[in-house]
MIGUKE-186890 format. One record per residue (C-alpha): z, x, y; residue number from 1. Coordinates in pm, 1 decimal. Example, Ala and Ser with C-alpha at 12.3 -4.5 7.8 and 13.67 -1.06 7.14 Angstrom:
BEGIN
up:780.0	east:1230.0	north:-450.0	num:1
up:714.0	east:1367.0	north:-106.0	num:2
***
This chain:
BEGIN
up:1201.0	east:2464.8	north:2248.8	num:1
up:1394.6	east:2170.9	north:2179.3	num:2
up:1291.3	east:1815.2	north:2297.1	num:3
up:1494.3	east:1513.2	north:2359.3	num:4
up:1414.1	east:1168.8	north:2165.7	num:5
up:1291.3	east:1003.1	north:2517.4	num:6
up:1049.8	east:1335.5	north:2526.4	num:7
up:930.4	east:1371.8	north:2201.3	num:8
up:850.7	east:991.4	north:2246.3	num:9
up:672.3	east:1018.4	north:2537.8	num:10
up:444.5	east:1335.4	north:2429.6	num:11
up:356.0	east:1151.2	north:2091.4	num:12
up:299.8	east:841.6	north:2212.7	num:13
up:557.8	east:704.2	north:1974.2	num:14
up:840.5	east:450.8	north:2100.1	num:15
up:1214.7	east:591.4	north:2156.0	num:16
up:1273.8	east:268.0	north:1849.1	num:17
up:1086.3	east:438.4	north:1594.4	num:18
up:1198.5	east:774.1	north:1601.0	num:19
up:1539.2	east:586.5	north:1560.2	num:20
up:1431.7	east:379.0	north:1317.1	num:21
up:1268.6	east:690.6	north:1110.9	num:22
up:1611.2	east:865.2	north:1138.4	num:23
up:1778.0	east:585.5	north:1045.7	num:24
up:1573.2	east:594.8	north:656.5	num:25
up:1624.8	east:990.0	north:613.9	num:26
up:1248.9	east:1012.0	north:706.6	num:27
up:1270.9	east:1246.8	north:1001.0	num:28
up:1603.7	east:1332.1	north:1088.6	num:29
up:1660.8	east:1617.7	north:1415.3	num:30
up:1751.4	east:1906.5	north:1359.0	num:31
up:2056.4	east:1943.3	north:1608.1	num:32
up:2236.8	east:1670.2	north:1804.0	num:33
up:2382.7	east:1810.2	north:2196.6	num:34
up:2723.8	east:1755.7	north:2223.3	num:35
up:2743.0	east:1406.8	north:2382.8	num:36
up:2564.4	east:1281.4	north:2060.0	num:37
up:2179.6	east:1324.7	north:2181.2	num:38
up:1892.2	east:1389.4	north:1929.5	num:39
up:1732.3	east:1715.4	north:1937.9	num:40
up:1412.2	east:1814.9	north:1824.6	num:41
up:1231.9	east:2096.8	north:1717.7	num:42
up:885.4	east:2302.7	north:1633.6	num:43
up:992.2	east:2179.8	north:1224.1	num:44
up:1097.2	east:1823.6	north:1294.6	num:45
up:785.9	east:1771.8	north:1498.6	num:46
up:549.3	east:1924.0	north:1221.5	num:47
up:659.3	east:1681.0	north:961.5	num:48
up:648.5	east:1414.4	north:1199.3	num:49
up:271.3	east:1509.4	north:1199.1	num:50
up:276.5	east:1490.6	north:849.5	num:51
up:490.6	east:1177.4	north:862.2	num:52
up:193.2	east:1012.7	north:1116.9	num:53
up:-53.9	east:1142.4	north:924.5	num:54
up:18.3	east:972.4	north:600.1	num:55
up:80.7	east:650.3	north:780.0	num:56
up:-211.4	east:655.0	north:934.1	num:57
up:-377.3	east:745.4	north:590.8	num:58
up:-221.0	east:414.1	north:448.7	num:59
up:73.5	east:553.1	north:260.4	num:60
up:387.9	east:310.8	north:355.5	num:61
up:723.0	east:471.2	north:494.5	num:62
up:909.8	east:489.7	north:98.7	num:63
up:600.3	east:639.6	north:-11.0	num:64
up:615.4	east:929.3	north:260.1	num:65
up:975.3	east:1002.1	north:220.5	num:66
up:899.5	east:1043.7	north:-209.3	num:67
up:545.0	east:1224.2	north:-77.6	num:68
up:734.8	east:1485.6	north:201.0	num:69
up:1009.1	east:1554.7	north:-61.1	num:70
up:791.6	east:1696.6	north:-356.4	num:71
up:721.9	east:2009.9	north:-376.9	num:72
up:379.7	east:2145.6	north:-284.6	num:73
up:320.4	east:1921.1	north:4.3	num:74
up:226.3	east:2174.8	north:317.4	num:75
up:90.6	east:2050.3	north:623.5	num:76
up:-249.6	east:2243.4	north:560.5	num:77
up:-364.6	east:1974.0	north:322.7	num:78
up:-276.5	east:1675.6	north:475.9	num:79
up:-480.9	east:1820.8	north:761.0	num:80
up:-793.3	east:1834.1	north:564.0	num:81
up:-740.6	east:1480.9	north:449.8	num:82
up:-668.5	east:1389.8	north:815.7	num:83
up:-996.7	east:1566.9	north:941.1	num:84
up:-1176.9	east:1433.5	north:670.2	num:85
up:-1084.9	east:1084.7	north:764.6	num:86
up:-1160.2	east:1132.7	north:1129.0	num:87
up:-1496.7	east:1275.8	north:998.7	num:88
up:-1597.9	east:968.6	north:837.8	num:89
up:-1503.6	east:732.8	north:1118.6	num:90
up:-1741.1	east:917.6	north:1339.0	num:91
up:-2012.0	east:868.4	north:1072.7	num:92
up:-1929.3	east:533.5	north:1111.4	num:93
up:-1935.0	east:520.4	north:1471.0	num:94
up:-2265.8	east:650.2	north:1420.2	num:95
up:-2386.8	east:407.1	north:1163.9	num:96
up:-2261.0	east:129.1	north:1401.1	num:97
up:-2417.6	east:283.7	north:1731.4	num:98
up:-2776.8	east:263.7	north:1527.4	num:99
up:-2723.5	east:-107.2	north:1437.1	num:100
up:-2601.2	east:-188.3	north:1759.6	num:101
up:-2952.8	east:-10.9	north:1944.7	num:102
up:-3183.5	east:-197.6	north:1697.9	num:103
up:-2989.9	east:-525.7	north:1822.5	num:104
up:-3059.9	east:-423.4	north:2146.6	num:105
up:-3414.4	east:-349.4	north:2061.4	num:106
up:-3512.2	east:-702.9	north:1915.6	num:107
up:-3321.7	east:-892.5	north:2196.1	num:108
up:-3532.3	east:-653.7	north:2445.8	num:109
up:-3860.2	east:-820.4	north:2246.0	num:110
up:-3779.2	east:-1137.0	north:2336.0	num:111
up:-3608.9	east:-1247.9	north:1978.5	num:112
up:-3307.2	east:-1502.3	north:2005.2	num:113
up:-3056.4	east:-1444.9	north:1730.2	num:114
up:-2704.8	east:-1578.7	north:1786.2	num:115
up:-2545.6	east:-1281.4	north:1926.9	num:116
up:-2137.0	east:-1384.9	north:1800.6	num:117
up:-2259.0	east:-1392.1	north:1446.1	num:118
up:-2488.0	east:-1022.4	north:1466.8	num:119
up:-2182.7	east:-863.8	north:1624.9	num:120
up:-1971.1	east:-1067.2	north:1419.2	num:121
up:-2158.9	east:-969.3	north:1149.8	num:122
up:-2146.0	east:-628.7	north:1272.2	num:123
up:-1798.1	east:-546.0	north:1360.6	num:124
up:-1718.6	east:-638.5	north:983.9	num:125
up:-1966.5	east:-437.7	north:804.9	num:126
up:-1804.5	east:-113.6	north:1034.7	num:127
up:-1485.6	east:-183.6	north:920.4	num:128
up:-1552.4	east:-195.9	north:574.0	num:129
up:-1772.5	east:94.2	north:596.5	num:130
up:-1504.5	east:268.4	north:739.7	num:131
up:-1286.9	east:196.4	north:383.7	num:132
up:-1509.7	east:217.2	north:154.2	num:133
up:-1819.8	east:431.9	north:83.9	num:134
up:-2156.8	east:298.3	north:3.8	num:135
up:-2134.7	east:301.5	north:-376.3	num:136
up:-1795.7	east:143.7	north:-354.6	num:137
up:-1914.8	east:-184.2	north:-134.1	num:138
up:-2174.9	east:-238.3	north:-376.3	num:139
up:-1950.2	east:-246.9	north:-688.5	num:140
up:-1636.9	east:-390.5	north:-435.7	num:141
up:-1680.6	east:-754.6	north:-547.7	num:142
up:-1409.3	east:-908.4	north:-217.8	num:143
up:-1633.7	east:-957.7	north:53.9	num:144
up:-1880.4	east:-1162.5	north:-118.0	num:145
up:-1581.3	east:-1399.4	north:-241.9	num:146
up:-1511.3	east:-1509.2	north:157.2	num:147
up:-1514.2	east:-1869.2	north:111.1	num:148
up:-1276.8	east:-1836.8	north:-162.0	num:149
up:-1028.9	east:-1613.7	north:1.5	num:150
up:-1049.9	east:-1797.3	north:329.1	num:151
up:-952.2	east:-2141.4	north:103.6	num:152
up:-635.0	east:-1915.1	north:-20.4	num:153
up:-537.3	east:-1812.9	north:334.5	num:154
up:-542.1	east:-2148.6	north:488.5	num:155
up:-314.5	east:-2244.8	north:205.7	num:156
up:-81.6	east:-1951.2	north:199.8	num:157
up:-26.7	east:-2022.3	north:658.7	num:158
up:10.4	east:-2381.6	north:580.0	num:159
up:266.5	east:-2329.2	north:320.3	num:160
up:462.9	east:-2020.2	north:541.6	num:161
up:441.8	east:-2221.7	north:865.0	num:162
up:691.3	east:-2472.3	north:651.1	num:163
up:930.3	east:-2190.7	north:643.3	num:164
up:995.7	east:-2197.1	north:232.7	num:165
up:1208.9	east:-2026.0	north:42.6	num:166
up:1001.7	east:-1737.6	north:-101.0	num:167
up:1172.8	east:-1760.0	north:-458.6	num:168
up:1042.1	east:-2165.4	north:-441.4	num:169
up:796.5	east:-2252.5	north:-706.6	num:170
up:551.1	east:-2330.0	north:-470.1	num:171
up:591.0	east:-1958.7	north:-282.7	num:172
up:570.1	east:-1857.2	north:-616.7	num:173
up:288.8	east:-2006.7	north:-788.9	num:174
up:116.5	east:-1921.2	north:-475.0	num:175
up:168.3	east:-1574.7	north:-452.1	num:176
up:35.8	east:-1531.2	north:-823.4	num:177
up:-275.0	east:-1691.0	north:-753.9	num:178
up:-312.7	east:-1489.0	north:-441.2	num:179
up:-249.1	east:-1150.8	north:-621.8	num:180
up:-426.1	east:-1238.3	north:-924.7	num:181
up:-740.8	east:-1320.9	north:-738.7	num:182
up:-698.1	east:-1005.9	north:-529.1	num:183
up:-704.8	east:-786.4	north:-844.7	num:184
up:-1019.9	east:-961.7	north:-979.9	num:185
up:-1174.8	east:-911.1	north:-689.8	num:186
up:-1095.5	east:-552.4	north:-615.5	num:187
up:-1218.7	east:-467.4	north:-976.4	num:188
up:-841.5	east:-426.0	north:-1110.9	num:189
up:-905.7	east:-66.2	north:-917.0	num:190
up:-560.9	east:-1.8	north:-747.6	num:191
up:-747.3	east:275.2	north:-466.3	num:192
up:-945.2	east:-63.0	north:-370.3	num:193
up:-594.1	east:-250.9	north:-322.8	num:194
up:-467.7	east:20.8	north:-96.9	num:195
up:-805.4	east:58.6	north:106.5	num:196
up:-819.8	east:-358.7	north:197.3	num:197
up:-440.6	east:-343.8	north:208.5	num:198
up:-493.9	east:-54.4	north:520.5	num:199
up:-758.0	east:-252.3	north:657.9	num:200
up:-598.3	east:-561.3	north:759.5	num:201
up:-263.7	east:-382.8	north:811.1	num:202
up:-473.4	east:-153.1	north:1068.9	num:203
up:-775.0	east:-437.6	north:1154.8	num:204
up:-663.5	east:-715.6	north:1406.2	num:205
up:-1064.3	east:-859.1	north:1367.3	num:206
up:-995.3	east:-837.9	north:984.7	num:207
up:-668.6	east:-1002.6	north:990.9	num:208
up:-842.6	east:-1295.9	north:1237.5	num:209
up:-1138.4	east:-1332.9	north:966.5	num:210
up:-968.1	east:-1388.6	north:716.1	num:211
up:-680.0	east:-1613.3	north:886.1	num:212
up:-405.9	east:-1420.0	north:715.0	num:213
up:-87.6	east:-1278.4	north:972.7	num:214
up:75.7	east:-1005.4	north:862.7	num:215
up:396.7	east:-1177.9	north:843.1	num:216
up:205.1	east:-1448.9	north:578.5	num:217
up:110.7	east:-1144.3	north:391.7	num:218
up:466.9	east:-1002.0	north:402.4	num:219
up:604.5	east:-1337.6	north:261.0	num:220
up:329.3	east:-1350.6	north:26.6	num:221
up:426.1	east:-980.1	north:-106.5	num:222
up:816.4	east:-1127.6	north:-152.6	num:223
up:762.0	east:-1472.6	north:-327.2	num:224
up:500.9	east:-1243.5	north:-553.3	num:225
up:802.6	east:-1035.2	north:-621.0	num:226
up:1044.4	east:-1362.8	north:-679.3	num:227
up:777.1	east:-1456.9	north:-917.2	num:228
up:872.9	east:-1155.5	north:-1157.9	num:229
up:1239.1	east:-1150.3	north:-1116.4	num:230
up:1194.3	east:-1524.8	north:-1220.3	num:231
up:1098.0	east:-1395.2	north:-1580.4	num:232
up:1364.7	east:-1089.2	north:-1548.9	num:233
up:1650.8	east:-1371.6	north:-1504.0	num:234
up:1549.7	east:-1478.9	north:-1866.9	num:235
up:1703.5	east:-1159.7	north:-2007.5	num:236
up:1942.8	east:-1038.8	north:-1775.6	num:237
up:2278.3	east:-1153.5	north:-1665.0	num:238
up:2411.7	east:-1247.8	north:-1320.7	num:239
up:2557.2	east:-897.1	north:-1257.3	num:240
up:2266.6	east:-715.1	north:-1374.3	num:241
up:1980.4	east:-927.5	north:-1181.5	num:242
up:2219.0	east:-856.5	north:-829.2	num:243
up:2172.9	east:-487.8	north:-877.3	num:244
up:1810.0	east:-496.5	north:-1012.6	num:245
up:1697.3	east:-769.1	north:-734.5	num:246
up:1691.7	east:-576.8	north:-465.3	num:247
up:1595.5	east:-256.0	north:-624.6	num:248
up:1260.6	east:-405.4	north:-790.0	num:249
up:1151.1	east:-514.0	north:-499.1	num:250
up:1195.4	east:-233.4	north:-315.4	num:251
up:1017.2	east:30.5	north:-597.9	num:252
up:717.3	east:-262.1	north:-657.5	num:253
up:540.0	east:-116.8	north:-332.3	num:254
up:557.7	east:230.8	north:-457.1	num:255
up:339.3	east:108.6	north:-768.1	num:256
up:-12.1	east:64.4	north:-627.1	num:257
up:-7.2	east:422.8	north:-518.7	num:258
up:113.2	east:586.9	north:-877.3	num:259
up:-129.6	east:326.4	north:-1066.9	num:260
up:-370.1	east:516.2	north:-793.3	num:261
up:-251.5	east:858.1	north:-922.7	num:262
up:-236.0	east:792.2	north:-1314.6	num:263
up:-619.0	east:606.0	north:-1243.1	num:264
up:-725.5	east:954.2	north:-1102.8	num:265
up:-560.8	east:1170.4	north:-1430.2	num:266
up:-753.5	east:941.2	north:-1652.4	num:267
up:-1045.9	east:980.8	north:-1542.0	num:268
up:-1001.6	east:1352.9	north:-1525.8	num:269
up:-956.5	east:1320.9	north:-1865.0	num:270
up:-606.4	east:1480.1	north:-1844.9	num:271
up:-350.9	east:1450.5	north:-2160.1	num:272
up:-65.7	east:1239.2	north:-2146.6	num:273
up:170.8	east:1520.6	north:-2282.0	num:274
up:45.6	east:1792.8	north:-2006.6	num:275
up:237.4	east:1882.5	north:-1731.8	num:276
up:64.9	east:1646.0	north:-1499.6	num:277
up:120.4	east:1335.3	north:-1716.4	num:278
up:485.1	east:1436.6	north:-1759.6	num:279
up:517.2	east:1411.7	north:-1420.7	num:280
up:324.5	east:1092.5	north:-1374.7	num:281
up:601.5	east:962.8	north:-1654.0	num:282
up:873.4	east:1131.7	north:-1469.3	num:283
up:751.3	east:948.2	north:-1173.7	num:284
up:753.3	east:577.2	north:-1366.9	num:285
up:1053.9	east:640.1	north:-1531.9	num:286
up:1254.0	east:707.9	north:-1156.5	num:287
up:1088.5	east:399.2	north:-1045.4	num:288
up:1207.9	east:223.9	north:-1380.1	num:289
up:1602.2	east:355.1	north:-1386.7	num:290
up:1605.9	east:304.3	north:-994.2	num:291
up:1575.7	east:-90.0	north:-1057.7	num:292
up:1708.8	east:-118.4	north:-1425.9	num:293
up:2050.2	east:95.2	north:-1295.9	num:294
up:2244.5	east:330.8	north:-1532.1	num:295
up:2313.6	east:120.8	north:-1858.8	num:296
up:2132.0	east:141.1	north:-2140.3	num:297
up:2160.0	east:-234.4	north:-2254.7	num:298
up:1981.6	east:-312.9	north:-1951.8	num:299
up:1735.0	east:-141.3	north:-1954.6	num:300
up:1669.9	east:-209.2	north:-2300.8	num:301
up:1655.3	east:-617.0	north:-2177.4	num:302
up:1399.3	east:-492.6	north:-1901.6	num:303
up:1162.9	east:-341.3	north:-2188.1	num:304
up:1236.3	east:-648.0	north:-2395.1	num:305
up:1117.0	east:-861.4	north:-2131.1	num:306
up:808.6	east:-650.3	north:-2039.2	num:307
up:693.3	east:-650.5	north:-2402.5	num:308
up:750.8	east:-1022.8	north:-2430.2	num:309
up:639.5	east:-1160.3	north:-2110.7	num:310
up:229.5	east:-1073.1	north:-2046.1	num:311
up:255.1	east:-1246.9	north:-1693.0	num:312
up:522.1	east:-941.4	north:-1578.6	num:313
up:190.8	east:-703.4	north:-1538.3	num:314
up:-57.3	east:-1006.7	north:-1397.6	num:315
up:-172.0	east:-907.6	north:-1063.3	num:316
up:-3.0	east:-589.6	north:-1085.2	num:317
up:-345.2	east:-364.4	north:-1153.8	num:318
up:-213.9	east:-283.9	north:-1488.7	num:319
up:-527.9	east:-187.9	north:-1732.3	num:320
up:-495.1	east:-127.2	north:-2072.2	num:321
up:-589.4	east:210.3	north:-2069.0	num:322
up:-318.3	east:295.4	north:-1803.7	num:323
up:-104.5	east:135.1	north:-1989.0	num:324
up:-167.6	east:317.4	north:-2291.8	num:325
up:-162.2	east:662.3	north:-2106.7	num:326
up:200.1	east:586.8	north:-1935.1	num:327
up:317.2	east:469.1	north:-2257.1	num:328
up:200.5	east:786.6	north:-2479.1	num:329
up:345.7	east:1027.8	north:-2150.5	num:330
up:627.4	east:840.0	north:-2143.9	num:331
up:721.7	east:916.9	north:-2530.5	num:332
up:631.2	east:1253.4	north:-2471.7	num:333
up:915.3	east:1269.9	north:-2172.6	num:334
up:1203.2	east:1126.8	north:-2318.2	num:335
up:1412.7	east:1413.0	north:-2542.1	num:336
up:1338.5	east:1338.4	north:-2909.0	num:337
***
């Protein structure tokens, strides 16, 4: 059975604009087109879209997916069990909350006055962290206790977007590092912990009003942080070479968070840079690498002169010594002798 775009839309709950917009990026192209141009779909297409909405709604961005869908090894049985296993622990959740909200119930039934906006206040925000982070994790996760602090940030960061500055301004800039600094010291320099507050306030409209922050602040946030690295890159490169790399290192820096997630993971497996999984990892970082550096070798040699020279390239970029160290040795072990 084929189905139509307007269909498929319709029994997915999708809109008509993003199924265009995911053919558009190469993410989920249809199989067949009729002959008056129409977009067919069939039982394939609409299996990796489940894949496709699975991810996303796992927290994995739209470049990450395409990279993700493309390797080899990734069948729909295991995304499956990650899906289930995330529905799973929302309904423990749900559970969790139900009990807090029936002993609210219970003291208000005895008579006790506590100012009901700030338990269920209180409440909503405890679920939704509970529903990122496990137990152990909220105990070592050092960002919600730093609220006054972050709050301070975000009231700076709207003030300064609703003047509509150039991100690449040294005010954007300066900014942004601050903001992405802070964020790494407070989620322990542990890049899972950056994806899992990233997803919340992405996914969390009460999150997103705490803190103050609009997605769109983030988003400018994200681009003057960006800015604030090519600012060191324009040191070593020249005109031509920072027009092809611009663009391009912008576009790989929101792949990063989930490799750093990935090489985190092989460390402390305790697996060897020269096995076949850190050769990967390395193939991985070097693709990232040659996608923004481009083709010539004098460039990219410029790009490694700069990241040796200037420390502030990896601040706020959830680069730890010991990852560092690991890339580095699987990266020598890549490259042909």
């Amino acid at each position: 059975m084929l189905l139509k775009v307007g269909e498929l839309a319709r029994r997915t709950g999708l809109t008509v604009r993003t199924l265009h917009h995911y053919d558009q990026i190469g993410l989920l192209r249809p199989s067949t087109r009729t002959e008056a141009g129409y977009r067919l779909y069939n039982r394939d297409d609409i299996a990796r879209l489940h894949q496709i909405q699975a991810l996303r709604g796992l927290g994995m961005p739209l470049a990450a997916i395409g990279t993700a869908l493309e390797r080899p090894g990734q069948a729909l049985l295991p995304t499956l069990d990650r899906q289930i296993e995330a529905i799973e622990a929302n309904l423990r959740q749900q559970i969790r909350l139900r009990k807090r909200l029936m002993l609210l119930r219970a003291q208000l039934a005895a008579g006790e006055e506590p100012a009901l906006d700030d338990w269920l206040t209180t409440l909503e925000l405890m679920s939704m962290y509970e529903q990122y982070f496990t137990q152990d994790e909220l105990s070592r996760l050092p960002f919600p206790q730093a609220s006054r602090e972050w709050l301070a940030l975000a009231n700076e960061a709207t003030a300064l977007h609703a003047q509509n500055p150039d991100p690449a301004s040294e005010a954007a800039q300066n900014l942004a590092h601050r903001w992405m600094t802070t964020l790494e010291r407070d989620t322990a320099q542990n890049p899972a912990w950056l994806l899992k507050i990233s997803q919340m306030h992405e996914n969390e409209p009460e999150f997103q009003a705490h803190l103050g922050l609009a997605p769109e602040v983030v988003a400018f946030l994200l681009q003057a942080f960006g800015e604030s690295k090519l600012s060191l890159l324009v040191r070593y490169l020249c005109a031509e070479e920072m027009a092809f790399t611009r663009p391009r290192y912008l576009e790989q820096m929101a792949l990063w968070p989930h490799l750093l997630v990935e090489l985190n993971e092989a460390i402390e497996q305790n697996t060897s840079p020269i096995s076949e999984q850190g050769q990967a990892l390395a193939g991985r970082w070097l693709a990232m690498f040659n996608t923004y550096a481009g083709p010539d070798p004098q460039t990219r040699q410029k790009i490694r002169q700069a990241l040796a020279e200037e420390p502030r390239l990896a601040q706020g970029t959830w680069l730890s010594a010991k990852v560092l160290g690991f890339l580095t040795m699987a990266v020598q072990a890549a490259q042909p002798a």
